[in-house]
C-alpha positions as CSV (number, residue, x, y, z in Angstrom):
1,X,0.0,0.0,0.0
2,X,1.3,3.6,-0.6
3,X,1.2,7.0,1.3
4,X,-0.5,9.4,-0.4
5,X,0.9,13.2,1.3
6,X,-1.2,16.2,-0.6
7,X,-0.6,19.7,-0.2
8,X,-3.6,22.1,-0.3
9,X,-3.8,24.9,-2.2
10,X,-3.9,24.8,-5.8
11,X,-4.2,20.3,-5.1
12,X,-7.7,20.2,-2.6
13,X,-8.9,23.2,-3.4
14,X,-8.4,26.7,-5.5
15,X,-5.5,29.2,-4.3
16,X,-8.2,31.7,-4.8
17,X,-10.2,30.3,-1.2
18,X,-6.7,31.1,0.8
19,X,-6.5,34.2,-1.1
20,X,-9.5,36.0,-1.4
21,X,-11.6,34.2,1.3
22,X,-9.4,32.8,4.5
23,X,-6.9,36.4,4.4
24,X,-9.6,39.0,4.1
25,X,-12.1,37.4,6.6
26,X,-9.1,37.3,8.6
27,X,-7.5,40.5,8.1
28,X,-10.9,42.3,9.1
29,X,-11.9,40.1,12.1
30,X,-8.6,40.7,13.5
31,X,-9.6,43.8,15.8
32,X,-12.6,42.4,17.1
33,X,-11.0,39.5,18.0
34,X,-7.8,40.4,19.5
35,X,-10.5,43.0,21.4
36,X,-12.4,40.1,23.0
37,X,-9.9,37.4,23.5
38,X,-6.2,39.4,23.8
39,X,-6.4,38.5,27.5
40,X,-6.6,35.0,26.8
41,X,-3.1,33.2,27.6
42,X,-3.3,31.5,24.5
43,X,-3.4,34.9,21.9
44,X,-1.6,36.9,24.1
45,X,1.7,35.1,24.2
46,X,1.3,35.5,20.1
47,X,0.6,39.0,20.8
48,X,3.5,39.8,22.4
49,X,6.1,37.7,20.2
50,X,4.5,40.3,17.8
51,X,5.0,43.2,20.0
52,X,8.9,42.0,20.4
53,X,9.0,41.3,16.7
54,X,8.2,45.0,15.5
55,X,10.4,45.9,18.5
56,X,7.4,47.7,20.3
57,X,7.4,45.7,23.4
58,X,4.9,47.8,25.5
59,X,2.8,49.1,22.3
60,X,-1.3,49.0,22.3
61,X,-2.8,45.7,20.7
62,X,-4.1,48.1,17.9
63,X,-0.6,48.8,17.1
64,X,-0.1,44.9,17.0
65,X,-2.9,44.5,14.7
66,X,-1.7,47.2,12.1
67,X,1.0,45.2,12.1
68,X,-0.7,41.6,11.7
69,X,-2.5,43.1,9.0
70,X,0.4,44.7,7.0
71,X,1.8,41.0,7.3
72,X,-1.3,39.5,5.7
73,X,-0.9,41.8,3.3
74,X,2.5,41.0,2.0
75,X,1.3,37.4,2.7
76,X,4.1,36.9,5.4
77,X,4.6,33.3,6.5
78,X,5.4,33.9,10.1
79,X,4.2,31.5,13.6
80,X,2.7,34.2,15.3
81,X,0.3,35.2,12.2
82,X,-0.3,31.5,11.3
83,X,-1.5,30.8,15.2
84,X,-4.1,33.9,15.3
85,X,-5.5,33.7,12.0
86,X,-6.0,29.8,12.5
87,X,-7.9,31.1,16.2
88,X,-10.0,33.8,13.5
89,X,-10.5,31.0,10.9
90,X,-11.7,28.6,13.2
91,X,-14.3,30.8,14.7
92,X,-15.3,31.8,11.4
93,X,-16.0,27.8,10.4
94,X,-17.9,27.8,13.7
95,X,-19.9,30.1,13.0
96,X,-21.3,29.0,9.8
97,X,-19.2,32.2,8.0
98,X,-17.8,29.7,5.2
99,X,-17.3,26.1,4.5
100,X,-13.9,25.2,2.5
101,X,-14.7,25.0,-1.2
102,X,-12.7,21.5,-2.5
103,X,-12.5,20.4,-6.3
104,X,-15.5,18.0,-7.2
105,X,-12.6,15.4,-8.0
106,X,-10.8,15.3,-4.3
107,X,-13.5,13.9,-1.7
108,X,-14.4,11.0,-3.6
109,X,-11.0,9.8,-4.5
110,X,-9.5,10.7,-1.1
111,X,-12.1,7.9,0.5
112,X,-11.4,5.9,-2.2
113,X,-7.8,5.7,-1.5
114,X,-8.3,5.4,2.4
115,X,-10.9,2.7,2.2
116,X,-8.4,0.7,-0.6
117,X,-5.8,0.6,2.6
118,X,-3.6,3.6,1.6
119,X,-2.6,6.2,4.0
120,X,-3.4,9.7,4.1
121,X,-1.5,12.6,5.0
122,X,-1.2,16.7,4.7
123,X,2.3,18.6,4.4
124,X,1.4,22.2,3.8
125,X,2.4,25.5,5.0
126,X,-0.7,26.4,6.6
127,X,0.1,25.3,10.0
128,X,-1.7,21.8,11.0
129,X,-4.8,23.3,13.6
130,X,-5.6,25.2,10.0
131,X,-5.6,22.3,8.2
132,X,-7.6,20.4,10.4
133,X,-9.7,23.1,10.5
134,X,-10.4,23.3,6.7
135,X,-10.7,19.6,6.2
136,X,-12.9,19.5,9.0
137,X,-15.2,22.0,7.4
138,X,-14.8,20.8,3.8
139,X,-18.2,21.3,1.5
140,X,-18.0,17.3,1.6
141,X,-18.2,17.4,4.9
142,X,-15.7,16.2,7.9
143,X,-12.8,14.7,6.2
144,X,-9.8,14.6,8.9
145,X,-11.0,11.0,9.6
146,X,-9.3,10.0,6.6
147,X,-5.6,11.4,7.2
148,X,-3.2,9.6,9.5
149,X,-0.9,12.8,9.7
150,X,-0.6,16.4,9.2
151,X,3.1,18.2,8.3
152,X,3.5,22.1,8.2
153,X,6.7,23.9,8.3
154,X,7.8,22.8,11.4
155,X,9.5,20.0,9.7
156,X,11.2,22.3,7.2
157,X,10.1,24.6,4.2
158,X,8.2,22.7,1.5
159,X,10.8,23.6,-1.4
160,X,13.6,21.8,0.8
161,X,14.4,17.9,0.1
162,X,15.5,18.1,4.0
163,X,11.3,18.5,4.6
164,X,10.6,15.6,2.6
165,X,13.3,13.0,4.5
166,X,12.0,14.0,8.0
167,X,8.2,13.6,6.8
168,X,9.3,10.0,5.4
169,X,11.0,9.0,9.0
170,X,8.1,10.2,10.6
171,X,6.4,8.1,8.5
172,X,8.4,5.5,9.4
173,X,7.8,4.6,5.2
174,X,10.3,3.9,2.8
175,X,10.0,6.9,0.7
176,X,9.4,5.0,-2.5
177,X,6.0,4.2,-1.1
178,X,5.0,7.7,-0.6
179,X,3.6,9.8,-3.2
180,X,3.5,13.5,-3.4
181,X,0.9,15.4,-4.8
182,X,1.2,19.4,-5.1
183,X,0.7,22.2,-7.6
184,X,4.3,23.8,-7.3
185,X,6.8,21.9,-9.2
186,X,9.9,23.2,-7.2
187,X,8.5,21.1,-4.5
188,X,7.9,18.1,-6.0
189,X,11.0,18.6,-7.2
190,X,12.4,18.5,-3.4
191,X,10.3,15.7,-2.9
192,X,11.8,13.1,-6.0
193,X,15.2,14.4,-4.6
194,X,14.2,12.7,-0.8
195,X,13.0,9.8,-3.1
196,X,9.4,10.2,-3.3
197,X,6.9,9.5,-6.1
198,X,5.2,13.2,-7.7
199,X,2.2,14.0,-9.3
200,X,1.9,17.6,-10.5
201,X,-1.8,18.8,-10.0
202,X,-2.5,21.3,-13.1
203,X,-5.7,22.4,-12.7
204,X,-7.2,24.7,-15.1
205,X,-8.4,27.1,-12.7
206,X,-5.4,27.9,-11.1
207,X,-2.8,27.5,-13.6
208,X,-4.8,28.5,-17.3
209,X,-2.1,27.4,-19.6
210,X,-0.5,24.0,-19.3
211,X,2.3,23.2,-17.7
212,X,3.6,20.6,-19.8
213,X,7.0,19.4,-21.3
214,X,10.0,20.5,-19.8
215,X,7.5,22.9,-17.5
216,X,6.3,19.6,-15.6
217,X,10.5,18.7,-15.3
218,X,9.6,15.0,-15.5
219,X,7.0,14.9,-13.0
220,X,3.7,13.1,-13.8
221,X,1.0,15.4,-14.6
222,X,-2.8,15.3,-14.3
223,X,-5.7,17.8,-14.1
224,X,-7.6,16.3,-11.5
225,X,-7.4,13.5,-8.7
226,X,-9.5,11.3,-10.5
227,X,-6.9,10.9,-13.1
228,X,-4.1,9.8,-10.6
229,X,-3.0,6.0,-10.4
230,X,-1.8,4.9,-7.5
């Protein structure tokens, strides 16, 4: 049986829901939130890595905020952002605000793979409470029953081969028997480098003019999950 590791965006579902959904909502839920919960332990210790961050150690929360929000902005990858947009997101799902839009193609063969006996697992750069959030509110439903594991950048950045070799001792799998599916060919080609299988996901939405040829640098391409063969 194989591992099957997906990343997210631009694989599950469009870079446009991350993009012009999950950043605005939280970019202007921020204040509100920070407002009602920035005496809780668990955002104010991300409040104040902020504070240290912009060097502003004793500056108001709105202060912090501006900041959070330039950083969504210029689509910063940093802990502190990841942790209190994932606390926005998830009240958000709560709520009923959204549901995570996935491609037609991805529910169905997800629980086809898992109830074949393959294993399921998620390395993106979201952090993992996000992930589990999103698959958890998918428009298919609650999906986290199917994945075994969840990888975000904790184990290294996702265009590094390093990444890829911790993932596969976490595993404990040899990495032949796992198979990487992602939009962004610089990681698969990290990936085939820790000795990984890769499938390049080319969907139209997302990526209008083929990637193929030399573009796809040898990986194996497809348009949709339902075109992969395990």
């Amino acid at each position: 049986m194989s591992t099957i590791l997906t990343d997210i965006e631009g694989t599950t579902s469009s870079i446009s829901f991350v993009k012009d959904v999950l950043f605005p909502y939280a970019r202007a839920k921020l204040p509100a939130f920070v407002r009602e919960h920035g005496h809780e332990e668990r955002v104010r210790r991300w409040l104040d890595a902020v504070a240290i961050e912009i060097a502003a150690s004793a500056c108001q929360d709105a202060v912090i905020v501006e900041a959070l929000q330039g950083w969504i902005d210029a689509d910063r990858k940093h802990t502190a952002l990841k942790a209190l947009q994932g606390m926005v997101w998830e009240a958000g799902y709560k709520d009923g605000d959204f549901t995570a839009p996935l491609y037609p193609d991805v529910a169905p063969a997800l629980r086809a793979w898992q109830a074949a006996g393959h294993r399921l697992a998620v390395y993106s750069s979201g952090s993992v409470p996000a992930q589990k959030l999103l698959f958890s509110h998918t428009d298919a439903g609650d999906l986290t029953p199917l994945f075994s594991d969840f990888f975000d950048t904790e184990v290294g950045g996702k265009r590094e081969t390093s990444s890829y070799r911790t993932i596969t001792q976490r595993l404990q799998t040899p990495a032949a028997d796992i198979i990487f599916l992602s939009d962004i060919v610089e990681e698969l080609n990290a990936a085939r480098d820790a000795g990984m299988r890769t499938v390049l996901l080319d969907r139209r939405k997302d990526y209008p003019q083929p990637r193929l040829g030399a573009d796809a640098n040898g990986h194996t391409r497809v348009e949709s999950f339902a075109e992969i063969r395990i």
